[in-house]
C-alpha positions in Angstrom: 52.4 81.8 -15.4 51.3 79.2 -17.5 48.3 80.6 -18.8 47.2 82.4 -21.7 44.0 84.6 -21.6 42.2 84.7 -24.5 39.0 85.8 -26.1 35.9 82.9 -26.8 32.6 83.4 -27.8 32.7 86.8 -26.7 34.5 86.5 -23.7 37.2 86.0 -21.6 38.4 82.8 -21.6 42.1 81.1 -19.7 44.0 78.7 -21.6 47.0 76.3 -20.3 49.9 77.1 -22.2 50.9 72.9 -23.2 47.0 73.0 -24.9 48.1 75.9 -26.7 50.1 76.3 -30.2 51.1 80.4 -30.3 51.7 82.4 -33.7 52.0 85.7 -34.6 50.9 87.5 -37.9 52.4 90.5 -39.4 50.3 93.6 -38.4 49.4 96.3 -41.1 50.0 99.9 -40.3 46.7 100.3 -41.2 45.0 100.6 -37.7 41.3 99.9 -39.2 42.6 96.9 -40.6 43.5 96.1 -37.5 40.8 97.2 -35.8 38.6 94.7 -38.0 40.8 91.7 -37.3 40.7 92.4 -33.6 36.5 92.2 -33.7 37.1 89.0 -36.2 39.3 87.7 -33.0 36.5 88.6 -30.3 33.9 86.3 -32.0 35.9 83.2 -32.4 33.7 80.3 -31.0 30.3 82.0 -31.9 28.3 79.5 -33.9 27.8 79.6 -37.4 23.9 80.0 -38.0 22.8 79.7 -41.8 20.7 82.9 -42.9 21.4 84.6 -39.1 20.2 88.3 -39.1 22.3 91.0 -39.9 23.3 94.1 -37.9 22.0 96.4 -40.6 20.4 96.3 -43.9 23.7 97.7 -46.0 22.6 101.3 -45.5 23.1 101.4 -41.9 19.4 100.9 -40.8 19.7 98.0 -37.8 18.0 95.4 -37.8 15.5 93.1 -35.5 16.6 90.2 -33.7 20.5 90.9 -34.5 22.6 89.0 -31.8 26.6 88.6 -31.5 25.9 85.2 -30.1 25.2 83.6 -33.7 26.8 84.9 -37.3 26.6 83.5 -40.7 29.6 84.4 -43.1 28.4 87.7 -44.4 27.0 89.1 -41.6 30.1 88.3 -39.3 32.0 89.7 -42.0 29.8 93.2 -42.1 29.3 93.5 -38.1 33.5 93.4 -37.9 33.9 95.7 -40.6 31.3 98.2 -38.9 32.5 97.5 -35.6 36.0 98.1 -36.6 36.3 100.4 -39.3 32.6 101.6 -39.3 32.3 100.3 -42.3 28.8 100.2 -44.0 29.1 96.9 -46.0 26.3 95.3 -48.2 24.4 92.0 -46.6 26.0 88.9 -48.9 28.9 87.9 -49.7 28.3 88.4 -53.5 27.8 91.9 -52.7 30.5 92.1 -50.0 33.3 91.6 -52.4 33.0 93.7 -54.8 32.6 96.9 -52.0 36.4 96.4 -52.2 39.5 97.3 -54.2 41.2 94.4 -56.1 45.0 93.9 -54.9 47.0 92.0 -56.9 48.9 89.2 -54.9 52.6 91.2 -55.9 50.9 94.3 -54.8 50.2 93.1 -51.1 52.9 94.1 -48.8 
């Protein structure tokens, strides 16, 4: 009907449709990248929690205390790339961005 379901804070949530604005984005044919977005998506709502723990320590060890009910930037960053993509990233952000490859903005498809 008039309903969208959607995912908040990790679950499902309804949403009336005149509440709602809709977009779409262009999917990659990468299906990890995808994959990664889709666990970004999932955690919408969680709170932001300065210095919350990680999932691992950046080698794969877990961690004490981790929760999916509170992130800070890195670690939501390295719990959707490892839930995704299982992708070992490092624990801050400094470190986080230079485990990638630099694409030039012309370069982006």
């Amino acid at each position: 009907g008039n309903w969208y379901k959607v995912n908040y804070q990790n679950k499902t949530a309804y949403l009336y449709s005149e509440y709602a604005a809709v977009f779409t984005l262009e999917k990659s044919n990468d299906e990890k990248v995808e994959k990664v977005i889709e666990e970004g998506y999932k955690l919408l709502g969680v709170p932001y929690v300065y210095g919350a723990i990680r999932l691992h320590d950046g080698k794969g060890n877990f961690l004490k205390g981790f929760s999916v009910n509170k992130f800070d930037c890195s670690s939501l960053v390295q719990y959707a790339f490892y839930k995704g993509a299982g992708v070992l990233l490092d624990v801050t952000t400094r470190t986080q961005v230079v485990q990638g490859k630099f694409v030039k903005k012309s370069e982006k498809r």
